[in-house]
C-alpha positions as CSV (number, residue, x, y, z in Angstrom):
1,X,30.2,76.1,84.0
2,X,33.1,73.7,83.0
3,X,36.1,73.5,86.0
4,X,39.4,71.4,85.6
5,X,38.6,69.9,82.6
6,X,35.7,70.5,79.8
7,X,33.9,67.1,81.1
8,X,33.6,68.8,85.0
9,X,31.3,70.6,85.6
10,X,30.6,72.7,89.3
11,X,27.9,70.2,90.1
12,X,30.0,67.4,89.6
13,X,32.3,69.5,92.2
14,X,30.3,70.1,94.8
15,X,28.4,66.7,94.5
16,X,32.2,65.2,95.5
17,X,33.0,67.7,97.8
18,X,29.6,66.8,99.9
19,X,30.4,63.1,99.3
20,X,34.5,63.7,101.3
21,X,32.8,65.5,104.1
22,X,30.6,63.0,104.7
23,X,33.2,60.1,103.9
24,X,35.3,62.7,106.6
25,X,32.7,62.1,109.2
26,X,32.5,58.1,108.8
27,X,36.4,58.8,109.4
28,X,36.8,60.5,111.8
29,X,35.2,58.5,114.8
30,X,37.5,55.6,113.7
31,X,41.0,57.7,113.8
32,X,40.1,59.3,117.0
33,X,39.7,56.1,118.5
34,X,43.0,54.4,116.8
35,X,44.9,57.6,117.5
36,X,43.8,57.8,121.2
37,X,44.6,53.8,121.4
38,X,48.2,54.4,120.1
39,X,48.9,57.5,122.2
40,X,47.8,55.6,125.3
41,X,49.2,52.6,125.1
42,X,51.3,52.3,122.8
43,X,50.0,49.9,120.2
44,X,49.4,50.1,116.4
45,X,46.8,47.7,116.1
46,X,46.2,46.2,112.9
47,X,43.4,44.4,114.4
48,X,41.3,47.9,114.7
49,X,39.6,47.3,111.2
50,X,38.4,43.9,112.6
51,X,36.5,46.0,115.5
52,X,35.4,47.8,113.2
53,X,33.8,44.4,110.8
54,X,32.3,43.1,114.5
55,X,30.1,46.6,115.5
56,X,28.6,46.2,111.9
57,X,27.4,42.3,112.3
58,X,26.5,43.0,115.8
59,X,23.9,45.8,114.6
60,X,23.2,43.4,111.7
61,X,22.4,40.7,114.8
62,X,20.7,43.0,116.7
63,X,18.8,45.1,113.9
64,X,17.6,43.2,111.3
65,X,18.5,39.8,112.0
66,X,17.1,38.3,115.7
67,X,16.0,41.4,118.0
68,X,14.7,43.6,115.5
69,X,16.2,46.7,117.8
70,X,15.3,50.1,116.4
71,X,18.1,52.4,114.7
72,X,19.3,54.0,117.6
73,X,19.4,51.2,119.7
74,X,20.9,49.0,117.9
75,X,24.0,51.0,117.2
76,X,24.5,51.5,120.4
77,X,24.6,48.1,121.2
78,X,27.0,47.2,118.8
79,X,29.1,49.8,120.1
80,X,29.1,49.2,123.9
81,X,29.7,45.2,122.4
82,X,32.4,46.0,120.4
83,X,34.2,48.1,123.6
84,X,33.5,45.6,125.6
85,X,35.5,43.1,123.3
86,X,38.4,45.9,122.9
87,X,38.4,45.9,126.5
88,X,38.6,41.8,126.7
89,X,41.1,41.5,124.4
90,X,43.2,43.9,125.1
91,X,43.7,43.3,128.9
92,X,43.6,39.8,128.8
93,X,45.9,39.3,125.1
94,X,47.7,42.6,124.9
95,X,48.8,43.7,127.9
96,X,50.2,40.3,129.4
97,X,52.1,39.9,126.0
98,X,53.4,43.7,126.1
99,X,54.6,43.4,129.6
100,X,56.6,40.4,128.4
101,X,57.8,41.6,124.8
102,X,57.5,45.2,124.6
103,X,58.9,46.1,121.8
104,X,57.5,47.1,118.5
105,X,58.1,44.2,116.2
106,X,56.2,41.8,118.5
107,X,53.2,43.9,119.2
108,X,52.7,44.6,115.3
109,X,52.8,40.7,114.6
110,X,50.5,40.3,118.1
111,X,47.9,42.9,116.3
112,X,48.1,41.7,113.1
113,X,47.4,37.9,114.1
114,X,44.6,39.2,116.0
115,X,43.1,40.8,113.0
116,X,43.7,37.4,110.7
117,X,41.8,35.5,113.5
118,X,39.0,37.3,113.7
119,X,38.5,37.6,110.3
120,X,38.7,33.7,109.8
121,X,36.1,33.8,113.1
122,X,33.3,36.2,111.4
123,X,33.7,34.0,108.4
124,X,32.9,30.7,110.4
125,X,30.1,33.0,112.6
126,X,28.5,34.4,109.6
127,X,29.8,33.6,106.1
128,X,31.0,35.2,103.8
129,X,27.5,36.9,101.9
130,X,27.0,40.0,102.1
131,X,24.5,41.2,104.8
132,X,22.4,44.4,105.1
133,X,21.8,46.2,107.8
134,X,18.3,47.5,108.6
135,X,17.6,51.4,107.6
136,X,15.6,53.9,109.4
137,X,12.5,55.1,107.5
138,X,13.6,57.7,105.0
139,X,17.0,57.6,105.1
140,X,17.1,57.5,101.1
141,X,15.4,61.1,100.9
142,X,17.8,63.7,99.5
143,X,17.9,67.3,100.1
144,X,19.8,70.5,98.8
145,X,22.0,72.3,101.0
146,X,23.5,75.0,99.3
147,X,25.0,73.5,96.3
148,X,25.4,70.2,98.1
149,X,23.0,67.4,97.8
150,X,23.0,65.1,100.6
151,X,20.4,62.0,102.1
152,X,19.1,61.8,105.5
153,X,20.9,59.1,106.1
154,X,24.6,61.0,105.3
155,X,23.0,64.0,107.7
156,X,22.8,61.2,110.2
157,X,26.7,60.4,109.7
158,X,27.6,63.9,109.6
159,X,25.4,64.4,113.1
160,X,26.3,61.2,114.9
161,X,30.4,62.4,114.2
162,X,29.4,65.5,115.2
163,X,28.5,64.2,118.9
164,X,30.8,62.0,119.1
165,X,33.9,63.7,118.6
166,X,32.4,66.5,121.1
167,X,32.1,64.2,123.8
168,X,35.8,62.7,123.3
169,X,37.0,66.7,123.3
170,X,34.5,67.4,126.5
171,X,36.3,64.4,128.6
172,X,39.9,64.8,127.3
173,X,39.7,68.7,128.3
174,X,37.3,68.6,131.4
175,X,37.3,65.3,132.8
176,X,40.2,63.7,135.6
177,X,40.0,60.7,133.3
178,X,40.6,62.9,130.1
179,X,43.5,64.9,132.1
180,X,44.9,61.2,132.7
181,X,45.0,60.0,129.3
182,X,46.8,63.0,128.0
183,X,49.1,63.1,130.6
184,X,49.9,59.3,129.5
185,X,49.9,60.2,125.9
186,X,52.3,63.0,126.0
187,X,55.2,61.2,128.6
188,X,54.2,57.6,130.0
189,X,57.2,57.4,132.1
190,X,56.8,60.9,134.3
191,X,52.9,59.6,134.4
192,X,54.3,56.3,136.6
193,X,56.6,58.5,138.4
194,X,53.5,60.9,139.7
195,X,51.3,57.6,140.7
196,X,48.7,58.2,138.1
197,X,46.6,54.5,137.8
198,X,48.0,53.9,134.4
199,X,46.8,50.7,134.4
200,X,43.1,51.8,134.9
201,X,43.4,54.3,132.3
202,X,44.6,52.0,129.7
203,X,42.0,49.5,130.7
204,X,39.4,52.3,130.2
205,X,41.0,53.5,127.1
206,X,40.4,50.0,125.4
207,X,37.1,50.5,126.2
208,X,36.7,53.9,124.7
209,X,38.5,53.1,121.6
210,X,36.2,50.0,120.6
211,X,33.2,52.0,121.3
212,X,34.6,54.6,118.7
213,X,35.7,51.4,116.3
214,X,31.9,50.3,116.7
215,X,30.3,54.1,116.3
216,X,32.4,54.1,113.0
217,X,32.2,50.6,112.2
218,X,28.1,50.3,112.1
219,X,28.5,54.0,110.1
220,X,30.1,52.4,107.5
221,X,27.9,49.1,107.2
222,X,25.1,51.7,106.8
223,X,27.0,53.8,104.2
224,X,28.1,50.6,102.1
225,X,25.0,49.2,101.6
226,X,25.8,45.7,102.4
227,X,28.8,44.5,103.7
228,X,31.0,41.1,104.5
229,X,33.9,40.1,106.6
230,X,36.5,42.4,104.6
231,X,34.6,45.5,105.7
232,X,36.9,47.2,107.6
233,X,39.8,45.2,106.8
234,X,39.9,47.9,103.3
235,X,38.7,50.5,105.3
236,X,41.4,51.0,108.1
237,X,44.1,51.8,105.4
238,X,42.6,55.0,105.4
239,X,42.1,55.5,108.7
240,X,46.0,54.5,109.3
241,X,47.0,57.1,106.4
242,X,44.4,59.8,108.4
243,X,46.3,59.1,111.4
244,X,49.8,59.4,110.4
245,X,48.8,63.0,108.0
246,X,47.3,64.2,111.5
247,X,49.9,63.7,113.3
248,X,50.0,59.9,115.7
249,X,48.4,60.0,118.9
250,X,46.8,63.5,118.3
251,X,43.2,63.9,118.7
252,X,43.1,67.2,116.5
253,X,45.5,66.1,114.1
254,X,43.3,62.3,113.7
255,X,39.9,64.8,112.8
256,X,42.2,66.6,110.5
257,X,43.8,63.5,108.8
258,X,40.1,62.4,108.1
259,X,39.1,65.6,106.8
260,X,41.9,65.4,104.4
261,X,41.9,61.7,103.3
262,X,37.6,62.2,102.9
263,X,38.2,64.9,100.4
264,X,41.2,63.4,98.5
265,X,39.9,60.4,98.2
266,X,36.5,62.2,96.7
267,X,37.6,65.2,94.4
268,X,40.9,63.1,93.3
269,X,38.3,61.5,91.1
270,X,38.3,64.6,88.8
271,X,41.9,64.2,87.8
272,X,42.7,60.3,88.2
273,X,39.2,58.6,88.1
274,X,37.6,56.5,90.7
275,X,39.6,53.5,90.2
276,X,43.4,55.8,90.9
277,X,41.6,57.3,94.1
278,X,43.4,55.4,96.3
279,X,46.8,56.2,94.9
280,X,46.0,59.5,94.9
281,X,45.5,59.2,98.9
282,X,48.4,57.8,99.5
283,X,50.7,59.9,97.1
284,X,49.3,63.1,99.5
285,X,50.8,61.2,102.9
286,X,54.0,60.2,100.9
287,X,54.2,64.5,100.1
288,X,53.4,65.3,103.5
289,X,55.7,62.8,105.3
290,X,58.3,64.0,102.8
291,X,58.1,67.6,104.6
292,X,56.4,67.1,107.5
293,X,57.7,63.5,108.8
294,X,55.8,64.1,112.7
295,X,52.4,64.6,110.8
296,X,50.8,67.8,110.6
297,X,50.2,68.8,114.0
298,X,52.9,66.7,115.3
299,X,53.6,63.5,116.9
300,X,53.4,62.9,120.9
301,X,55.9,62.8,122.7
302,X,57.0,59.3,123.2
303,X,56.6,56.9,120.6
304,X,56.9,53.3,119.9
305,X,58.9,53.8,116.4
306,X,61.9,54.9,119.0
307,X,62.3,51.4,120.1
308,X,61.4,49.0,117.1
């Protein structure tokens, strides 16, 4: 049965519509981590989408190029890695910087320096060729869910978002930690006045970010089929237009964004075609910042914009 135009038909629908949940899941990891690193300390950090580019060529390292780690395994490791260098570089480059030039101007041309560096850096590391990271066995099989036809692999995606963005909502809402990093997120100032260790929690919180970064980072090596150094550089557009639709520094309103962009970006295609896709992504957050400027769900309650 023809929809939208005599060339669509409901297949065609649903086929996209599976595609944007699943591109929602690859997502959503990365804006919760962006959004939880911008609510916490304060930072939009150009440099996420190279985070992202290092988690895939460390599973790429560790996968199918020198250890030969299994699926599992190897993600993992390139997350924990790629927190780990979150953690490095923003305690030992960002926060000595933001304690000496606080404001916003600085820290966006701090970030995206950072990002231009490690770009040239992968480059040097490990060229510019494409690179492929190693599958698990039958991730190519394809099965019908309803009217929605999906591969193991995408199940994966959809599953490994799944847990992940459980986890973050289990420690923001149960956890000391989680109670913390809200706290911070909604008023940093009244968090110093009660003597919570800020300084711990943002520590942490780089951490907990670049392990999300990786997560979403090796997802979308495995979902491109071969990547290069540009990876996430393209990608993080996305994430930052997730973000801001959401609402900035809101957990909910990051899963939301993702949901949003991953199913614009997909069923867009029936009225522009692929190649306007991305135009059509960006005219929705120029609509909804037109009538809803704080983002969906609202923006926290201090933000850096305030002091530019």
């Amino acid at each position: 049965m023809p929809i939208l135009s005599g060339h669509v038909t409901w297949d065609q629908f649903f086929l996209l519509l599976g595609t944007g949940v699943v591109d929602a899941a690859i997502l959503a990891p990365a804006c919760l981590g962006f959004s939880l690193q911008f609510g916490i300390t304060n930072y939009v950090n150009f440099a996420y989408g190279g985070a992202m580019t290092f988690a895939s060529f460390m599973a790429w390292t560790f996968g199918a190029s020198k250890f030969h780690l299994g699926f599992v395994q190897y993600i993992l490791v390139a997350a924990l890695l790629t927190g780990a260098a979150s953690f490095l570089i923003g305690v030992f480059l960002y926060t000595p910087f933001y304690n000496r030039r606080p404001q916003l101007l600085y820290l966006l041309v701090l970030t995206f320096a950072t990002g231009l560096i490690l770009d040239s850096l992968y480059v040097v590391i490990w060229g510019e060729a494409p690179h492929v990271l190693a599958y698990p066995a039958g991730a190519d099989i394809t099965h019908y869910i309803g009217p929605f036809l999906v591969t193991n692999l995408e199940l994966i995606f959809i599953a490994v978002s799944i847990v992940i963005l459980a986890a973050v909502y289990a420690l923001l809402q149960y956890t000391a930690l989680g109670k913390i990093m809200r706290a911070m997120a909604d008023d940093r100032s009244l968090a110093v006045v009660c003597g919570l260790p800020i300084n711990f929690v943002s520590n942490t919180t780089w951490f907990i970010t670049g392990f999300l970064a990786g997560i979403a980072g090796v997802v979308l090596g495995l979902h491109s089929y071969g990547f290069d150094t540009t990876l996430g550089d393209g990608f993080v557009y996305l994430v930052f237009a997730a973000v801001i639709i959401g609402g900035i520094g809101r957990s909910l309103g990051a899963v939301v964004g993702a949901v949003i962009i991953g199913l614009v970006f997909e069923l867009s295609s029936l009225i522009v075609g692929s190649a306007l896709t991305p135009v059509a992504v960006f005219a929705c957050l120029v609509v909804i910042m037109l009538f809803r400027p704080e983002g969906l769900l609202g923006a926290t309650g201090r933000s850096a914009f305030s002091r530019a």
